[in-house]
C-alpha positions in Angstrom: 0.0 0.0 0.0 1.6 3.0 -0.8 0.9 5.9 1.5 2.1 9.6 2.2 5.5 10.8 1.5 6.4 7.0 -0.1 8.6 7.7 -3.4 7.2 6.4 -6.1 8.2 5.0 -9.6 6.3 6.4 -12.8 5.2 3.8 -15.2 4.2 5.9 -18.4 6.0 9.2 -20.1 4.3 12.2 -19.2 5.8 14.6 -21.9 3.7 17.4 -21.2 5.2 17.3 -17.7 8.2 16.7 -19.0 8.3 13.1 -16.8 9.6 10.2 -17.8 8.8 6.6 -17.0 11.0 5.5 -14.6 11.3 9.2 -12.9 10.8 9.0 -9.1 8.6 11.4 -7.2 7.1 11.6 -3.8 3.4 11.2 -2.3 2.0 14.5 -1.2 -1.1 13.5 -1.2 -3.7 10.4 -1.9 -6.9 10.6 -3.4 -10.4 8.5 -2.6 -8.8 6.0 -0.4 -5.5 5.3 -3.0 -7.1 5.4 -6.6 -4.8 8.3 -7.4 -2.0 9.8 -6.3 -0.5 13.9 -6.0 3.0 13.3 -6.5 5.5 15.8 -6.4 9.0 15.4 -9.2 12.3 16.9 -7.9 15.6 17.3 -9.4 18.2 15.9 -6.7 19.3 19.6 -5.8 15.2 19.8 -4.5 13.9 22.1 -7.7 10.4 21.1 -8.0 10.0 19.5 -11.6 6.6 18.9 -11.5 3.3 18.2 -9.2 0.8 16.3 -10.5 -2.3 13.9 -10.2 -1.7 10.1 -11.0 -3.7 7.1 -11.4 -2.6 4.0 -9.2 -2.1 2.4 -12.7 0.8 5.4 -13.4 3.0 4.2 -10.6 4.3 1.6 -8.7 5.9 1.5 -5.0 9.8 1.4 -5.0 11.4 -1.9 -4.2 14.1 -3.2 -2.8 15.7 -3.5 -6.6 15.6 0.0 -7.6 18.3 2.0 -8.3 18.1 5.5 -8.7 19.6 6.4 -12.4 20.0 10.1 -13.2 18.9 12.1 -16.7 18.9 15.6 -17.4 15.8 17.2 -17.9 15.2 18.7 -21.5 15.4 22.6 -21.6 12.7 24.8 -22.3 
């Protein structure tokens, strides 16, 4: 169950947030008893990328596999 201020893994591009799937945000908030998610994106320095409403089918919990990978974000 994922709940407040878990990190999360996206599982679909979100290009006109300028997400990635793969990118890792954080639970700031859950919706109608977890069928969606407000998730806040950072860059590792703590710029806010991006907060936004997901789906419980968008993300998945982190497990004990990940590894955090880095990629620039594309300039606007």
């Amino acid at each position: 169950m994922i709940k407040e201020h878990d990190r999360i893994v996206l599982l679909k591009d979100l290009p006109e947030d300028g997400l990635q799937a793969g990118d890792v945000g954080t639970v700031v908030h859950i919706h109608r008893q977890g069928e969606a998610f407000e998730v806040e994106f950072m860059t590792l320095d703590g710029g806010t990328v991006a907060v936004t409403t997901l789906l419980s089918s968008q993300i998945r919990a982190v497990s004990k596999r990940d590894i955090t990978h880095v990629r620039e974000l594309a300039v606007s």
